[in-house]
C-alpha positions in Angstrom: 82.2 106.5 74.2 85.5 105.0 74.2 86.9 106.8 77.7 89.5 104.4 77.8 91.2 105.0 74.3 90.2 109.1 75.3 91.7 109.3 78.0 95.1 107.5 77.0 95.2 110.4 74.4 94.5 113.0 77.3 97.4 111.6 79.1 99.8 111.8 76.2 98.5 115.0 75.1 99.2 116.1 78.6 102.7 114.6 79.2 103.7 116.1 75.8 102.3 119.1 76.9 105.0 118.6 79.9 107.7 118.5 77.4 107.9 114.7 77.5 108.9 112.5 74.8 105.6 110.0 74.6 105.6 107.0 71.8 102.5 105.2 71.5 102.6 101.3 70.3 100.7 100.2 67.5 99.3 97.2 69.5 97.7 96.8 72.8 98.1 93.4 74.4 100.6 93.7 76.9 98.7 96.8 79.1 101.8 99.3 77.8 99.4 102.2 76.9 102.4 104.6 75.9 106.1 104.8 76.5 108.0 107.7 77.7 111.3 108.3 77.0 114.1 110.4 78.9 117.1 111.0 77.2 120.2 111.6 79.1 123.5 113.5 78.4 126.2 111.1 80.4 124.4 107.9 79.9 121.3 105.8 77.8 118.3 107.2 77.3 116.0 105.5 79.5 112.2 104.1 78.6 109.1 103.8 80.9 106.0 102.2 80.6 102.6 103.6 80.9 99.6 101.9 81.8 96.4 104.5 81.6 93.1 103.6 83.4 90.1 105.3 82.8 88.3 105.3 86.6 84.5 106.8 87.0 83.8 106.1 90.2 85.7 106.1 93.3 87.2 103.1 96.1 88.3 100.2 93.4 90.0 100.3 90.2 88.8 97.1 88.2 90.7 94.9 85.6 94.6 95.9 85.7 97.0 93.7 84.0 99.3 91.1 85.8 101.1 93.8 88.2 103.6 91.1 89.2 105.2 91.0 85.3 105.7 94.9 84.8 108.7 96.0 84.4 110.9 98.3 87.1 109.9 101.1 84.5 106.0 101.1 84.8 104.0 103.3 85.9 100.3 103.2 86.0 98.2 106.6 85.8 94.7 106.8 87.1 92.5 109.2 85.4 89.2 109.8 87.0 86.5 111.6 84.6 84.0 113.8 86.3 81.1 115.5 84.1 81.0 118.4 86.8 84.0 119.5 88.1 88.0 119.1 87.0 89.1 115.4 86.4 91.6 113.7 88.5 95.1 112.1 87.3 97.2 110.3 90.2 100.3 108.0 89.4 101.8 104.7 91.3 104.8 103.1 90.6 104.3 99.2 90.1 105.3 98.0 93.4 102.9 101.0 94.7 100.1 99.5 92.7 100.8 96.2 94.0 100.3 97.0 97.5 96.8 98.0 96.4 95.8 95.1 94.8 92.3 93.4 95.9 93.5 89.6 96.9 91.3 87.3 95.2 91.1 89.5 92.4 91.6 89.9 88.8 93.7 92.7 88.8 91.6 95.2 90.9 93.3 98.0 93.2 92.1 99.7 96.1 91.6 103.6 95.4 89.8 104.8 98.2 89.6 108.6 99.8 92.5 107.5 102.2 95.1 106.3 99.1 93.3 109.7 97.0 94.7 111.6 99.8 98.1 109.6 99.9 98.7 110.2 96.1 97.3 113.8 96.2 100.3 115.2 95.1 100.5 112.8 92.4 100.1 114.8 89.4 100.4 114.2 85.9 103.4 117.5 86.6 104.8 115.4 89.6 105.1 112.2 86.8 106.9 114.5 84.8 109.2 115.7 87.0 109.6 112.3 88.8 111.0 110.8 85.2 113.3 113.3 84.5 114.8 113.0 87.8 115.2 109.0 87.3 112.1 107.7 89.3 
C-alpha cells in the first residue's frame, strides 16, 4: 500500500472538494506534495506549498524535509489513518512545524496528545479558510 501517494490524493481530493484550486507537480524531490493557488481580484494570485505526511501512529512524525528551506508559503498537513474510526488531518505553518522539530534529528516532529489538542481545530476546512484569507 502506498498511503503516502493515497493520502496526498485524499488531501487534494479534499481541498478541491473545498473549492480550492490544487496543481500537483509532475516530480517529487523537493517535498512540495501539491500547490494551492488563491487568486485575488486587487492583486496577484498567490501560491502555497503543500507538504502531505501520511502518520499511523501517534507522538512523532518521522522524515520531513529540511524545514529551515521552505518557503513563507508552506504548509505541512498531517494525515493520520485509522482502520477503525475517522482519520485525522491537522495543518502547521512552517515556522509552526519547526518548533516541533526533534533536535538531533532527521527531520522528525513532535505530534503528541498535547500539540493534537493545540491543532484540534486544524482542519483540512480551517486550511481552506486560512488560505483564502491570506495565511
Amino acid at each position: 500500500m502506498r498511503a503516502g501517494k493515497s493520502s496526498e490524493y485524499i488531501v487534494a481530493a479534499e481541498l478541491l472538494r473545498l473549492g480550492l484550486d490544487v496543481y500537483l507537480p509532475c516530480v517529487d524531490d523537493q517535498a512540495i506534495d501539491m500547490l494551492i493557488r488563491i487568486a485575488h481580484p486587487e492583486r496577484p494570485p498567490r501560491h502555497y506549498e503543500l507538504q502531505v505526511k501520511s502518520v499511523r501512529g501517534y507522538n512523532r512524525i518521522v522524515g520531513l524535509s529540511d524545514l529551515t528551506s521552505a518557503s513563507e508559503h508552506s504548509v505541512l498537513v498531517l494525515h493520520y489513518r485509522h482502520d477503525r474510526r475517522p482519520d485525522e488531518f491537522f495543518w502547521l505553518r512552517r515556522d509552526e512545524a519547526r518548533a516541533l522539530r526533534i533536535p538531533e534529528s532527521w527531520g522528525d516532529l513532535r505530534f503528541n496528545k498535547d500539540e493534537r489538542e493545540k491543532y484540534a481545530d486544524r482542519t483540512l476546512e480551517a486550511l481552506a479558510e486560512a488560505l483564502r484569507a491570506g495565511a
